[in-house]
Structure formats: C-alpha cells, structure tokens
N, C-alpha and C positions, 0 to 999 in steps of 0.2 A: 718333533724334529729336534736335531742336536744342534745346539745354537755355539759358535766357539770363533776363537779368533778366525779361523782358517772360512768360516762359510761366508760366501756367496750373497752377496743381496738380491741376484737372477732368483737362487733358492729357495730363499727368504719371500719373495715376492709371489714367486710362483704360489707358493704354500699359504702366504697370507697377502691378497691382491691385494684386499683391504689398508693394509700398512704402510705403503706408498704416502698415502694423506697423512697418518699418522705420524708418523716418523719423524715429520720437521718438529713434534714438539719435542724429543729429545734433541737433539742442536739445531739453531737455528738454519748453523749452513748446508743444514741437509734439503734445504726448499731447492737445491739445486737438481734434484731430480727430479725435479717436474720442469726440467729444460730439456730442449731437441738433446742437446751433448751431453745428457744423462744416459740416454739410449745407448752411446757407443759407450760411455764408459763403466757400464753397471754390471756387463759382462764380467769383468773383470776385477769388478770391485769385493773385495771381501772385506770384513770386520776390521781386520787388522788395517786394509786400506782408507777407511771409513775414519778410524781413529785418530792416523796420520794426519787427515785433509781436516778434522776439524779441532784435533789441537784435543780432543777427552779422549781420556780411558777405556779401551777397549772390552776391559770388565765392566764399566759403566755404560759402556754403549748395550753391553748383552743385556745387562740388567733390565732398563730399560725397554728394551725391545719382550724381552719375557715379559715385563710387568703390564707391557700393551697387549700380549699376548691374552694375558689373561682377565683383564679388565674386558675384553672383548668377548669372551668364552661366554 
C-alpha cells in the first residue's frame, strides 16, 4: 500500500487492523482513536490531518507507520 500525506487512516486500518493499538506509540495523542468520536472522525482523517492534530511531521508520521509496518511483517 502507498502510504503518503493524502491517505486515509479508514485505508490504513482496513489494510492493517492490527495498527489501531499500535499507533499510539508514534504520538501519544493518537490514544484518541480508541474513543466513540474517533469513529466519526477517521473517515476523514488523512496523514496530513493526523499531523495537523498532533503538532509532528507528517513525513515522520509515515515513517513510523512504515517502520510498524514492518516490524510486524
């Protein structure tokens, strides 16, 4: 999967369900999606949005998210 500012955490998720848990370990404020009002908002959320809400680099958010990628492989 092409991971890039413009993708989707819906995408992201789908593809890797597992990553959900994961994921708070790249920023901490990402524990918010394991809240009710992550559901309405994750639709919507891309990379780039992700960035915005916790204040890091959305080449370091990919990074990351690859590097779990792969640690998991």
């Amino acid at each position: 999967m092409e991971i890039n500012k413009d993708t989707k955490l819906t995408d992201l998720l789908t593809e890797y369900p597992w990553l959900k848990d994961k994921i708070t370990k790249v920023n901490e404020k990402f524990k918010m999606l394991n809240t009710p009002i992550a559901k309405i908002m994750m639709g919507k959320a891309t990379i780039s949005e992700m960035s915005k809400r916790s204040g890091m680099d959305a080449e370091a958010i990919i990074g990351k998210i690859k590097e779990l990628i792969d640690q998991h492989k």
